[in-house]
C-alpha positions in Angstrom: -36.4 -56.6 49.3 -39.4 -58.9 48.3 -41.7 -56.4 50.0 -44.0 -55.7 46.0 -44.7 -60.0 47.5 -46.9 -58.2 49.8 -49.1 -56.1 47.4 -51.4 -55.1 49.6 -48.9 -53.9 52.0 -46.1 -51.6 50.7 -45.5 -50.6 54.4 -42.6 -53.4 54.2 -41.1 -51.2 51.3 -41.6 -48.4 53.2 -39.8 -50.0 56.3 -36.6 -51.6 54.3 -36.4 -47.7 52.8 -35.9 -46.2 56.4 -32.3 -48.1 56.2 -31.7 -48.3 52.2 -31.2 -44.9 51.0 -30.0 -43.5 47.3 -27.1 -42.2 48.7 -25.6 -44.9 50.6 -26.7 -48.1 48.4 -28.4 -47.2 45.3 -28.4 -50.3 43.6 -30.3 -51.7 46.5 -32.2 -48.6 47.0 -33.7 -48.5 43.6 -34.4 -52.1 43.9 -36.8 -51.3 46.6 -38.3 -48.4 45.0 -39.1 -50.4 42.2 -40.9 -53.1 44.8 -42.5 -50.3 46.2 -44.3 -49.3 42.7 -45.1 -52.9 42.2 -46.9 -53.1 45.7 -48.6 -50.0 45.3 -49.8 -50.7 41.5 -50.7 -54.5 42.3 -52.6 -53.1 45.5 -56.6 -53.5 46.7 -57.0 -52.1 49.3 -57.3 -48.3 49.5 -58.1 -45.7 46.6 -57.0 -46.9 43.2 -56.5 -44.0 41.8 -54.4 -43.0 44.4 -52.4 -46.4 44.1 -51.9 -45.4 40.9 -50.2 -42.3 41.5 -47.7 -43.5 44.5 -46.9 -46.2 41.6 -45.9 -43.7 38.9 -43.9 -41.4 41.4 -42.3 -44.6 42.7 -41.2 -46.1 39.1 -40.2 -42.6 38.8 -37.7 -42.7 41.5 -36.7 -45.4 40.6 -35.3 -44.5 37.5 -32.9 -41.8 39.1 -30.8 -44.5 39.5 -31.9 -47.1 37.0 -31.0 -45.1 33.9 -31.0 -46.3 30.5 -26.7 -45.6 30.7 -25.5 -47.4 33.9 -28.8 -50.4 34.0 -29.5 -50.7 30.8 -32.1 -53.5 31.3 -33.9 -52.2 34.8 -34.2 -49.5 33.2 -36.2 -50.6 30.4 -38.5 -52.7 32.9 -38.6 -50.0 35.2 -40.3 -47.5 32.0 -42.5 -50.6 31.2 -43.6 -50.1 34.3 -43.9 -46.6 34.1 -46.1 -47.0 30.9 -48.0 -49.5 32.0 -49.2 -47.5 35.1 -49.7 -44.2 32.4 -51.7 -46.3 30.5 -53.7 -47.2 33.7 -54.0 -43.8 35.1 -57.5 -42.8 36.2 -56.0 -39.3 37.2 -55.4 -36.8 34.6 -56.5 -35.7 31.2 -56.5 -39.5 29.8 -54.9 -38.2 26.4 -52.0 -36.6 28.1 -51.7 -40.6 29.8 -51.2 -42.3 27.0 -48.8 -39.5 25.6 -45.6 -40.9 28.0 -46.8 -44.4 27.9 -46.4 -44.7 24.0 -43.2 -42.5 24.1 -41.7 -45.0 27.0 -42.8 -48.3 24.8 -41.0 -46.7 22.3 -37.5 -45.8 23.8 -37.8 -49.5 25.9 -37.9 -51.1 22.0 -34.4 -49.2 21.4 -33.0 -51.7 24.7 -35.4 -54.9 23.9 -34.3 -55.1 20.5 -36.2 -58.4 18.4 -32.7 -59.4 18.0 -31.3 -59.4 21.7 -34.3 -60.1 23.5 -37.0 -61.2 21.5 -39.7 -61.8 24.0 -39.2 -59.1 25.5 -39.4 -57.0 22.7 -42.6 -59.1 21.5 -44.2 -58.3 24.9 -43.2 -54.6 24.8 -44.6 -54.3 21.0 -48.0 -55.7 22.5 -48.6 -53.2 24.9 -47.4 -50.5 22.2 -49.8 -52.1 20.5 -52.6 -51.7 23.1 -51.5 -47.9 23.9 -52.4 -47.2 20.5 -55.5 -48.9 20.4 -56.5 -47.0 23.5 -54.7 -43.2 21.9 -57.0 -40.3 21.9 -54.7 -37.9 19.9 -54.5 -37.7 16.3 -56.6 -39.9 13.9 -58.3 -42.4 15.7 -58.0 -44.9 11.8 -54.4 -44.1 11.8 -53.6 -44.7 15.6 -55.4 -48.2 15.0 -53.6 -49.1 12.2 -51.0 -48.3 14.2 -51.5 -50.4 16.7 -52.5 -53.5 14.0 -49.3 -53.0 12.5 -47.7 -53.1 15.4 -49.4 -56.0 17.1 -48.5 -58.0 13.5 -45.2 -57.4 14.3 -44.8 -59.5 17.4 -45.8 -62.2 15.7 -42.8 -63.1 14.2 -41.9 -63.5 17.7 -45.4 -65.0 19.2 -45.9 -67.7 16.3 -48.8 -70.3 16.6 -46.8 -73.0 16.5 -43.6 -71.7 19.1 -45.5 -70.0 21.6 -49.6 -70.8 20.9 -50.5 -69.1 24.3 -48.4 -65.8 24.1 -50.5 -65.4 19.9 -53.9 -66.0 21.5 -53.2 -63.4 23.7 -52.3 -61.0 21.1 -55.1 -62.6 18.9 -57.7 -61.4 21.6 
């Protein structure tokens, strides 16, 4: 189901899921869930906030069936997700956000490993990067060197000369 295509719209997520359902078709089902997140977390219209928190309980759904055993790689973009959303989160204690965003950047790095999928893992170390820079618990100098040295390490992925617009993005 391409219904995420239609951000501002998840109702055509919410259709396709009166006929997919986790028990019958999974695969399919958590494929749509996932859409649903997207549409919800890319959407305008409505409250954000609120946006924001269908997204997280979608992605969360979602990973019922897209675990890190059986779909190895959904499941890691289905936490980047996640995280992304945490890190997004107007709801909420904002320090308890950033908490489950850094520990899912962290377990998606143990799947998008710089060996087996190096941009992935580059792009992944960026926003661990930028979930540190934004961290509100412990030492606000060592969560930013943190986040330097981690940035510094996608750049033996993002190099000047291989990929000049994925560096200036992690430059800036």
């Amino acid at each position: 189901c391409a219904c995420w295509r239609t951000a501002s719209k998840p109702e055509a997520c919410q259709q396709a899921l009166t006929v997919l359902t986790q028990r019958t078709i999974p695969f399919e089902w958590a494929e749509t869930i996932m859409n649903l997140a997207i549409a919800y977390n890319s959407r305008i219209r409505g409250d954000h906030a609120q946006n924001i928190e269908q997204a997280i309980a979608a992605y969360e759904q979602s990973l019922k069936v897209r675990t890190r055993e059986a779909m190895p790689l959904e499941w890691a973009e289905a936490m980047g997700n996640l995280a992304s959303a945490y890190v997004e989160r107007i709801q909420g204690d904002r320090a308890e956000n950033l908490e489950p965003a850094i520990d899912a950047y962290k377990q998606i790095l143990q799947v998008w490993t710089r060996e087996a999928m190096p941009l992935r893992w580059a792009h992944a170390m960026r926003n661990l990067a930028g979930a540190y820079s934004k961290r509100i618990r412990g030492d606000p100098a060592e969560n930013l060197e943190t986040a330097i040295d981690v940035l510094k390490q996608s750049f033996q992925v993002w190099t000047r000369e291989a990929m000049p617009l994925e560096w200036a993005k992690a430059m800036g």
